[in-house]
C-alpha positions in Angstrom: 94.6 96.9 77.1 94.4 99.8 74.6 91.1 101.4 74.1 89.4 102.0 70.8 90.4 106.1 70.5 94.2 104.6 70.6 93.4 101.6 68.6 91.9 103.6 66.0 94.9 106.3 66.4 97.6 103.7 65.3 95.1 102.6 62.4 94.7 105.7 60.7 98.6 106.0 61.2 99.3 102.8 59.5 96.7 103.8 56.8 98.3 107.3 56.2 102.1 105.9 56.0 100.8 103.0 53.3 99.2 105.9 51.7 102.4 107.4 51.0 104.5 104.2 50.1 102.2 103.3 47.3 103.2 106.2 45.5 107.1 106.4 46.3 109.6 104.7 48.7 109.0 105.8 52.1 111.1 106.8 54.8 109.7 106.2 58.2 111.5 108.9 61.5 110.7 108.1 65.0 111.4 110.9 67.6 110.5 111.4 71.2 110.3 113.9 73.6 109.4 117.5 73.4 109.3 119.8 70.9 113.1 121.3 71.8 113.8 117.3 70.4 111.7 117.8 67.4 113.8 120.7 66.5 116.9 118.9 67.7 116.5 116.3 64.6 115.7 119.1 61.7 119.5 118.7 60.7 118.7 114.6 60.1 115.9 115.1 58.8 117.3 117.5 56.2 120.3 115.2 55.4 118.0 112.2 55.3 115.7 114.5 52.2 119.3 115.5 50.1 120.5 111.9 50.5 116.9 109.9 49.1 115.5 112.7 47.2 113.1 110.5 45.6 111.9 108.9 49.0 108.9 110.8 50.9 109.6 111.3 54.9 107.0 111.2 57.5 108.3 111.8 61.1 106.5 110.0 63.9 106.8 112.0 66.8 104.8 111.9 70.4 105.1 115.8 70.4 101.8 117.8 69.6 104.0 121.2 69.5 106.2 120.5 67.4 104.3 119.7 64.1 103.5 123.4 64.2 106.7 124.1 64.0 107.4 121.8 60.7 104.1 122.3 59.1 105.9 123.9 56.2 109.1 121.8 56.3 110.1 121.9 52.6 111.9 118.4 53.6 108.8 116.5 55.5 106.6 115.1 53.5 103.8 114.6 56.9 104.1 114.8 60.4 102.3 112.2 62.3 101.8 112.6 66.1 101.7 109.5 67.6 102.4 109.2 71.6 105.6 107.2 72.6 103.7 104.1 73.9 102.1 103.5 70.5 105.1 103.1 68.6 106.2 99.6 69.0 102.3 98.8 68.3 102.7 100.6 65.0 105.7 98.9 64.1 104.9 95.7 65.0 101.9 96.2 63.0 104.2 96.8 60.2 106.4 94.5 60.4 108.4 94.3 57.2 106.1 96.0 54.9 105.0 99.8 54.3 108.3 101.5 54.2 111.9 101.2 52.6 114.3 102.9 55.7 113.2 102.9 59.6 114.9 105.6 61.8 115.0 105.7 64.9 116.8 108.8 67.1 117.6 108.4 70.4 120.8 110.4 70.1 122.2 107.6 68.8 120.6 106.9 65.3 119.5 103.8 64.1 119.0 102.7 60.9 116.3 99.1 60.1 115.8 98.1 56.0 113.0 95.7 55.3 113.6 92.6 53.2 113.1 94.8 49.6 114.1 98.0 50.1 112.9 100.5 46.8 116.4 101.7 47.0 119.0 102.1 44.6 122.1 100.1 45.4 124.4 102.9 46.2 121.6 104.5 48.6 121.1 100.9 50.6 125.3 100.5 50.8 124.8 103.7 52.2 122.8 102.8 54.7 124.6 99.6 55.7 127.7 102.0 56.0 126.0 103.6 58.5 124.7 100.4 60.3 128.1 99.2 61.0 129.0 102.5 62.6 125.8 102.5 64.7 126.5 99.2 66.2 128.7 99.9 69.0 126.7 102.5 70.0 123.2 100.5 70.2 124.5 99.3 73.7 123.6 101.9 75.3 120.2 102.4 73.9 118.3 99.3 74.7 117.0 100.7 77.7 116.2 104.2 76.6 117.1 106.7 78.4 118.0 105.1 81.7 122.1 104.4 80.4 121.9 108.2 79.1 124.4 108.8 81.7 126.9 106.6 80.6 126.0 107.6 76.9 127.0 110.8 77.3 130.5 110.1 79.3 131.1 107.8 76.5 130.8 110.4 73.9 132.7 112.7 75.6 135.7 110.3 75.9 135.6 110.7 71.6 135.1 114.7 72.0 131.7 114.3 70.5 128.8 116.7 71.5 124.7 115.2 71.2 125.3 116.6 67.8 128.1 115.0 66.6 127.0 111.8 68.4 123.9 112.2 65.8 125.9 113.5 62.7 128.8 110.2 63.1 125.7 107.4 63.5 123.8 108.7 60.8 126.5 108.7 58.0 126.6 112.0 57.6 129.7 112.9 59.9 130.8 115.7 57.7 127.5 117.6 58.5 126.9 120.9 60.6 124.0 118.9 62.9 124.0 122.2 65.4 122.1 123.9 62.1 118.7 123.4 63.2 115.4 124.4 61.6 112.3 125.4 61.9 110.2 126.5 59.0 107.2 129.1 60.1 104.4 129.9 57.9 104.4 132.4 55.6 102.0 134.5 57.2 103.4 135.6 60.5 101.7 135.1 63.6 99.7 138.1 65.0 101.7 138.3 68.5 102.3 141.0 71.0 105.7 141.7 69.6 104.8 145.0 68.4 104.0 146.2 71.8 108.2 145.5 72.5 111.0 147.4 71.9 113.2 147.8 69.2 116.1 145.9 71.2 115.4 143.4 73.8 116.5 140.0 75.2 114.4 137.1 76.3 114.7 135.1 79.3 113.2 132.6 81.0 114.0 129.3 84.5 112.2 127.6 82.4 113.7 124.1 80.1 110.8 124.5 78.1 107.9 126.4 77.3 104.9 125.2 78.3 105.2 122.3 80.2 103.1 121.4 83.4 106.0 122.4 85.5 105.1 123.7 89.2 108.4 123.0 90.8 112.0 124.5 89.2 114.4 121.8 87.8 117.1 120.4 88.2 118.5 122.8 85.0 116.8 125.7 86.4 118.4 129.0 88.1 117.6 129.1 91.8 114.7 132.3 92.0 117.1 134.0 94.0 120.2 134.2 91.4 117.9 134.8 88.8 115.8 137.9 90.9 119.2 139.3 90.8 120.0 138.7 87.7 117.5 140.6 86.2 117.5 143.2 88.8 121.3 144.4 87.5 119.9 143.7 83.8 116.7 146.4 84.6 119.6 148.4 86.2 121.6 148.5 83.6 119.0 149.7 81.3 118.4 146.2 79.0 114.9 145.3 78.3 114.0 141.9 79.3 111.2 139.5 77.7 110.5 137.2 80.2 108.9 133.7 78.8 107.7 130.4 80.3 105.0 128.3 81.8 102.0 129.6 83.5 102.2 128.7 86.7 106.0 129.0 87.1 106.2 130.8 90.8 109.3 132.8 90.2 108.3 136.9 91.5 110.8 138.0 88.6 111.7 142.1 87.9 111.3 141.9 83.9 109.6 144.7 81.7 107.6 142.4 79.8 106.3 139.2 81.4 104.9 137.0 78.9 104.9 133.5 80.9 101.8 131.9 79.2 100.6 134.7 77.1 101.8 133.6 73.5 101.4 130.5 71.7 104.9 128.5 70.4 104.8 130.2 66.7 104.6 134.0 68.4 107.1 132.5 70.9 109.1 132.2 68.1 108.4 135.2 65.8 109.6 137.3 69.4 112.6 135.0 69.6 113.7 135.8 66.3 113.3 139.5 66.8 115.1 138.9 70.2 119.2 140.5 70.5 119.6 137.1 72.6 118.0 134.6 74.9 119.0 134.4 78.4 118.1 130.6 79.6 118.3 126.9 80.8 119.8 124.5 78.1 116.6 123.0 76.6 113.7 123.3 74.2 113.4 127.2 74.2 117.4 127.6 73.4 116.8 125.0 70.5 114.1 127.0 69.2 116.6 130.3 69.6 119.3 128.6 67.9 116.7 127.5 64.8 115.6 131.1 63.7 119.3 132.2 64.2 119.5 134.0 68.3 122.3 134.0 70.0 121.6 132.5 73.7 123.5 132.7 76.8 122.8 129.6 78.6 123.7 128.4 82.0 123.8 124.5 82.6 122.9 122.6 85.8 122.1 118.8 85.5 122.3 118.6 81.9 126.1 117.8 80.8 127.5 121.1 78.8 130.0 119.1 77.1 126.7 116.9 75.2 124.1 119.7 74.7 126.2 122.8 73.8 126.1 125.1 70.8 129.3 125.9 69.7 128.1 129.7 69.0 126.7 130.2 72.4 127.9 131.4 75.1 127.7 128.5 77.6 128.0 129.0 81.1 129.1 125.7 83.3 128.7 125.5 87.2 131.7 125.9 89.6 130.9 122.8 91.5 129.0 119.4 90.7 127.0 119.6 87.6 126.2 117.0 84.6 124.0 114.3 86.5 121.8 113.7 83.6 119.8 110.4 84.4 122.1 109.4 86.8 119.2 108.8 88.7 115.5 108.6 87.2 114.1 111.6 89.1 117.3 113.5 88.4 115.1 116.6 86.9 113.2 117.6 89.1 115.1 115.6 92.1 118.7 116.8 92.6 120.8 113.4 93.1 122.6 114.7 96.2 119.1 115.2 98.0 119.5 119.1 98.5 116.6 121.3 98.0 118.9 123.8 95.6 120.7 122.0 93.7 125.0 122.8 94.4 125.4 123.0 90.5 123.5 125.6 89.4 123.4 127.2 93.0 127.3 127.8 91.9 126.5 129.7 88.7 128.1 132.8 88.3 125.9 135.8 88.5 128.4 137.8 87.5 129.7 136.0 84.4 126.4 135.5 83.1 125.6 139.0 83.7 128.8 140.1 81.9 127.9 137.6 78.9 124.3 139.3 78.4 126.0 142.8 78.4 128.4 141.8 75.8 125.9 140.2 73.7 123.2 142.7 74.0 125.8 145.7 73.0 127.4 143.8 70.3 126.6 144.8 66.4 123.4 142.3 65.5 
């Protein structure tokens, strides 16, 4: 049974998205995850704006982070935080009324129109386009995200990447959906990048920012590679931001260690100003990628062939590797049982030192 606080939650949801469909037709988003998944959609949510320009958007998301992050989204009409669990209550509460297009994106994007759509016919053929290129993929999103595993195999067997998956089920296959966004305020957050250096990198064992993590994942550098790491980094004279979560245990030798001493906009703002981030694939190389840093990531349990940039330089283990939701624990649980992980304990020090060189050197 839900209490009144989350009763009341998916009321004044429903009363803010019929709101906005009395004065226009309404486009309804729903997004999970973090706020590395927020950012991940920004392309969609872009080519959903230039395709209905006369349609608001509202983007129902579980992530408290990332609104900040799209406050001032030219293309977002309102972001509505609204935790996963309440979602099919809201839509159910719905039902066929209050908006014209329902979107949902679970890598694979799915498109719903009500009975009357407030369409024009070429926008709704559109759509149906779409729908017909969606089916065969809707399989293996029924039980979100326990068949990720064979999601991903099965967009590699096409040559697709997470974003091409996205860009070919949403219509808009002729799209760049690796150009993600974020749109900062125009007042920049006071941070504590004017204590840094001219040149720096950032880096950080951590997927994402600030989550409650105590343990390293799955995706995450054994402390040992990555104490050396930075030790031939400091040797080698490169200044090193490190960023993360507050209570991640790694005994690190940065110059600047930041690990829960900046809030996500001034995570950003140093991002931007960073020559290149040194991470795990996940929220924090998103956010890189959206205010245009270069990253050199290194991939464990997360597939390289699904979640790589194209401009990055992406650094694949030697042995084992890609064993996203093969199991459910798979993150923080390697699937083979071991304590370190054999894929990213096979990481090449050396090649990922040599990438960060090359990087930090090169002309901005």
């Amino acid at each position: 049974m839900l209490n009144e606080a989350l009763k009341e939650q998916v009321a004044e949801a429903i009363a803010a998205i019929q709101d906005e469909a009395r004065q226009r037709p309404l486009i309804l988003v729903f997004g999970l995850g973090s706020y590395g998944d927020v950012i991940q959609i920004t392309p969609l949510l872009q080519a959903l704006h230039r395709k209905f320009p006369q349609a608001g958007l509202i983007l129902l998301h579980n992530d408290l982070l990332g609104a900040k992050l799209l406050e001032s989204a030219p293309y977002l009409t309102k972001y509505i935080r609204l935790r996963s669990s309440l979602h099919y209550l809201l839509r159910s509460q719905l039902r066929d009324k209050g908006y014209d297009l329902l979107v949902e994106s679970r890598y694979v994007i799915k498109y719903t129109l009500p009975s009357n759509p407030r369409l024009s016919a070429e926008e709704i053929q559109f759509i149906q386009e779409a729908q017909t290129a969606q089916k065969p993929w809707l399989n293996f999103v029924g039980n979100f995200p326990f068949d990720n595993d064979i999601l991903w195999r099965e967009a590699r067997s096409r040559g697709w990447s997470m974003y091409d998956l996205m860009a070919n089920t949403s219509g808009f296959g002729g799209e760049d959906f690796e150009g993600l966004h974020i749109a900062l305020p125009r007042n920049k957050p006071t941070s504590t990048k004017t204590l840094l250096p001219k040149k720096y990198i950032v880096v950080s064992n951590s997927a994402e920012w600030l989550p409650l993590q105590s343990t390293l994942w799955t995706k995450s550098l054994p402390h040992a590679k990555m104490r050396d790491i930075l030790g031939e980094l400091k040797a080698a004279a490169v200044p090193t931001v490190l960023l993360g979560t507050t209570n991640d245990p790694g005994d690190y030798p940065v110059d600047y260690d930041l690990r829960g001493k900046t809030n996500l906009l001034e995570a950003a703002e140093i991002l931007a100003n960073a020559r290149l981030l040194l991470g795990p694939e996940g929220g924090l190389v998103n956010m890189a990628k959206a205010v245009g840093t270069p990253s050199v990531v290194f991939f464990g349990s997360t597939p390289v062939e699904f979640f790589r940039f194209k401009s990055n330089i992406n650094i694949e283990p030697r042995f084992c590797g890609g064993c996203w939701w093969s199991t459910e624990s798979y993150l923080r649980q390697c699937p083979l049982l071991e304590d370190i992980p054999p894929c990213t304990d096979s990481l090449d020090t050396k090649k990922i030192i040599q990438a960060v060189q090359e990087l930090f050197h090169a002309k901005p």
